[in-house]
VEXDREN-2710 file (C-alpha; in Angstrom, 1 decimal):
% VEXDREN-2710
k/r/px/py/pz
1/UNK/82.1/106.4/98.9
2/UNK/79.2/106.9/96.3
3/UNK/79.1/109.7/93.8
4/UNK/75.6/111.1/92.5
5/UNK/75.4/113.8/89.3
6/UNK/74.0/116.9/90.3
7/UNK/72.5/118.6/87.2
8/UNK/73.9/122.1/88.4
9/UNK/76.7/121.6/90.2
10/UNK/78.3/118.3/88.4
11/UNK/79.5/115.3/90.4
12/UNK/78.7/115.7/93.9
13/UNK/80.5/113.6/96.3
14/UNK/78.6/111.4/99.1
15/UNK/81.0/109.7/101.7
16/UNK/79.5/107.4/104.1
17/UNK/81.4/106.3/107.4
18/UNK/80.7/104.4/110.8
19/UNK/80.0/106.8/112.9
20/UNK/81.5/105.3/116.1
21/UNK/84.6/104.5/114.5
22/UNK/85.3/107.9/113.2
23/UNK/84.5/109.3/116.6
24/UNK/87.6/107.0/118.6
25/UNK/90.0/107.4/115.5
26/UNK/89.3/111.3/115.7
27/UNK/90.1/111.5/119.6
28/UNK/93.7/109.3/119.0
29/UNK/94.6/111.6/115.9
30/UNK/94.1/114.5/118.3
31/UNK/96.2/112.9/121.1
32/UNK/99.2/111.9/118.6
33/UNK/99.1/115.7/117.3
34/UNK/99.3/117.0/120.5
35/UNK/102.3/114.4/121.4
36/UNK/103.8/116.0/118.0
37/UNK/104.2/118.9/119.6
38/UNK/101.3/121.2/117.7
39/UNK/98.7/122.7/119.4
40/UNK/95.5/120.8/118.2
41/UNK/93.3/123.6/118.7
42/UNK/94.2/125.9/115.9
43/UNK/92.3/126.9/113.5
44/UNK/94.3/124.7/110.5
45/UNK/94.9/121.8/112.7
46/UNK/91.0/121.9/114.7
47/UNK/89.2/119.8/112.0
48/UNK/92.4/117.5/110.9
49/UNK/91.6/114.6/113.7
50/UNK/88.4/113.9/112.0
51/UNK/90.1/113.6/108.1
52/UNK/92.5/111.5/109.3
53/UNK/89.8/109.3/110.7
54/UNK/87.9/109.2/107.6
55/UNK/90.8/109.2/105.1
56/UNK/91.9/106.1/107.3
57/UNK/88.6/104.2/106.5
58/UNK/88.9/104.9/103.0
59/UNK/92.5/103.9/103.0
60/UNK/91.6/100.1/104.5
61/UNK/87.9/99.7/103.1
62/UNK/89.5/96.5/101.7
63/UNK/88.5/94.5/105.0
64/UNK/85.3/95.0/104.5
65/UNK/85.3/93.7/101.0
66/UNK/85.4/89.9/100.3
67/UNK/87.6/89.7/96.9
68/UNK/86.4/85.7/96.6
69/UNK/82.9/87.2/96.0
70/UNK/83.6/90.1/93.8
71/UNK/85.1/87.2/91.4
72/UNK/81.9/85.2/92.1
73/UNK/79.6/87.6/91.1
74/UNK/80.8/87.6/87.3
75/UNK/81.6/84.4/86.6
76/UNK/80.6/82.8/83.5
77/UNK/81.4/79.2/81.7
78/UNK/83.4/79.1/79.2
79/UNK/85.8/76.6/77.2
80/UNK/88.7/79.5/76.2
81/UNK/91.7/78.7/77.5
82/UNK/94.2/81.1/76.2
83/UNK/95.6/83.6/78.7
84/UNK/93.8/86.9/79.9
85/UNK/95.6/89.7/81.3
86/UNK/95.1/92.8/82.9
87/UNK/98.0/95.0/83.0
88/UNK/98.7/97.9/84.8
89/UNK/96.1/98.0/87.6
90/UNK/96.8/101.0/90.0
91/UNK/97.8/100.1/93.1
92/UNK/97.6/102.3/96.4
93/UNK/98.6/100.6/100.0
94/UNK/99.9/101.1/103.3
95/UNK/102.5/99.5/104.6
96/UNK/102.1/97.7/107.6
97/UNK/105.3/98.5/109.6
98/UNK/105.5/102.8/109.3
99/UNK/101.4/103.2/107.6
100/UNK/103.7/104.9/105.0
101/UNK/101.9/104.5/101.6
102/UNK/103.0/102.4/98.6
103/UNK/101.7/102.8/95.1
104/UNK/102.3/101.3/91.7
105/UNK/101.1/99.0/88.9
106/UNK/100.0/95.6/89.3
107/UNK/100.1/92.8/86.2
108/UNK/97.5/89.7/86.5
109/UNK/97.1/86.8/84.3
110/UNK/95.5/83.5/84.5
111/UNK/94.3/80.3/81.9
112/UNK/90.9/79.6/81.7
113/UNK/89.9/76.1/82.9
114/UNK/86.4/76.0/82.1
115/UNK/85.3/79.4/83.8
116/UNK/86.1/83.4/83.1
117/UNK/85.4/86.1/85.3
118/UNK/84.7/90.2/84.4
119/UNK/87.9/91.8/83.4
120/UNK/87.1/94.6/86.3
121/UNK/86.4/92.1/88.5
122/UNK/90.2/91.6/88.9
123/UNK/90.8/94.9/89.3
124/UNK/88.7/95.0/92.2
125/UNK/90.4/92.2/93.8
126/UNK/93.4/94.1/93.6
127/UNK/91.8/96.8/95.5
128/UNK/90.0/94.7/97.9
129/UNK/93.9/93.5/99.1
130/UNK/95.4/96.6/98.5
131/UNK/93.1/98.5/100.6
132/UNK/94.4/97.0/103.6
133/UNK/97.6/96.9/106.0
134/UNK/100.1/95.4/104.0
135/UNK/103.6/94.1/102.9
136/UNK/103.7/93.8/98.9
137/UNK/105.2/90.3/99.3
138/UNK/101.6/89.2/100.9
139/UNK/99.8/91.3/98.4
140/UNK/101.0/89.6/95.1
141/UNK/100.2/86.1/96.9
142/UNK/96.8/86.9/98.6
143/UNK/96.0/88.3/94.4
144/UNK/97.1/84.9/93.1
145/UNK/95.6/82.4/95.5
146/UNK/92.0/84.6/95.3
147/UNK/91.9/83.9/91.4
148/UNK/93.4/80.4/91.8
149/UNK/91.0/79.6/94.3
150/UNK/87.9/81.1/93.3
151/UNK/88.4/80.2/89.2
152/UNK/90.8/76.8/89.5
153/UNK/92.1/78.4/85.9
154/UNK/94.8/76.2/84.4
155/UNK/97.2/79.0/86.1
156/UNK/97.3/82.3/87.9
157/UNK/100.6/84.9/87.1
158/UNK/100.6/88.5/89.6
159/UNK/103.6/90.9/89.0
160/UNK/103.4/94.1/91.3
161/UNK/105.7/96.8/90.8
162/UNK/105.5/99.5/93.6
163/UNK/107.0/102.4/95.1
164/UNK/107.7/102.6/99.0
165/UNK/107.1/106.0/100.6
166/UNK/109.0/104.6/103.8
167/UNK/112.1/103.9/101.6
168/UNK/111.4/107.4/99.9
169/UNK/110.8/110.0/103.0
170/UNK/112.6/108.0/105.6
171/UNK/115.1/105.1/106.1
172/UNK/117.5/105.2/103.4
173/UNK/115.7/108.1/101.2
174/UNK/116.0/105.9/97.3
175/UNK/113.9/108.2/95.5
176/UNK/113.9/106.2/92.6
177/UNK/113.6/102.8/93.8
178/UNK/111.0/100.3/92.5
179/UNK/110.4/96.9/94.3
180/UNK/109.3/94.1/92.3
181/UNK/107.1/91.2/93.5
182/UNK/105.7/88.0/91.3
183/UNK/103.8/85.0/92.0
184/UNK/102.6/81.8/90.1
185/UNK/100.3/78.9/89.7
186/UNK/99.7/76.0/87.4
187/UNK/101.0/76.7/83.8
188/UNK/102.8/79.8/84.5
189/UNK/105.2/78.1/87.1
190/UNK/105.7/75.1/85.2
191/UNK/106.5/76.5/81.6
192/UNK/108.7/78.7/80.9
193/UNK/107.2/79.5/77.3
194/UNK/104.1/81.0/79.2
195/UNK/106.0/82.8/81.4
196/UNK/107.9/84.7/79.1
197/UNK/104.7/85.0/76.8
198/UNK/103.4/86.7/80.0
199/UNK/106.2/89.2/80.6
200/UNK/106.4/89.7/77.4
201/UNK/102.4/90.6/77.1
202/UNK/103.0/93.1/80.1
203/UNK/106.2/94.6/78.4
204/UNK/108.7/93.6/81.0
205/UNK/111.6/91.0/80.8
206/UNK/111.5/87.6/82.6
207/UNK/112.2/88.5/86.6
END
């Protein structure tokens, strides 16, 4: 999705899909409404097929975006080696087993070996995860062995907190549940001292 500035009208909005893919998502949206029970030819239901198809891109863009080379792209040599964190990334994903949604915060940390990367850059690897079909136990890892992997820092900390829309409209309806997920590398799982200098950083006791 790109956005352009119209002088007159403000941001206008340019979304760009493949075509073929739109067109076979479309025709199974339309089948699954009509097994619903809705009549997929009315007039608030005729164009729905075709958002669903193009919301569904948008929703899983992340396959097509390789988070190893969004950390490549900014990465710059340097000899700091205290901790940098990013708190509170947003955090939208689907969950693989009902395509229910789940949304929340994300916490990442790591230790500077000899390189550093752009603070947005690990933002966008969160998104370039999240953006998929996914269980949040996967997502925190996949996040932490990216950074490990791409930066060797002295160590790698991920903390996602998330709400599950499959825990919240169906199964045991917890509105108010949050699921917490955490992973570590290097210093982070070996002291204790950095790990709670971590939480404390991101405002949260020690899990």
């Amino acid at each position: 999705m790109e956005f352009s500035l119209n002088g007159k009208a403000g941001y206008v909005k340019t979304e760009s899909y493949d075509d073929e893919t739109t067109q076979n998502l479309s025709e199974h949206y339309q089948g699954i409404i009509k097994l619903l029970g809705e009549d997929e030819t009315r007039e608030g239901l005729e164009k729905t097929p075709l958002r669903v198809a193009k919301a569904m891109q948008f929703l899983t863009q992340g396959y097509n975006m390789n988070p190893d080379e969004i950390i490549q792209s900014a990465m710059f040599r340097e000899d700091y080696q205290q901790m940098v964190v990013v708190k509170d990334i947003e955090v939208y994903s689907m969950c693989e087993h009902h395509m229910l949604p789940f949304f929340g915060k994300a916490h990442v940390a790591y230790i500077p070996r000899h390189h550093i990367t752009g603070l947005s850059k690990l933002a966008r690897v969160v998104e370039a995860f999240s953006r998929r079909l996914q269980v949040q136990e996967r997502l925190t890892t996949q996040i932490k062995d990216c950074i490990q992997k791409t930066l060797n820092p002295l160590g790698v900390a991920v903390v996602i907190e998330a709400q599950h829309m499959c825990m919240q409209m169906r199964g045991v309806q917890k509105q108010h549940s949050v699921t917490t997920t955490s992973d570590f590398t290097g210093a982070f799982l070996k002291n204790n001292a950095t790990r709670e200098e971590f939480f404390n950083i991101i405002g949260r006791k020690h899990y």
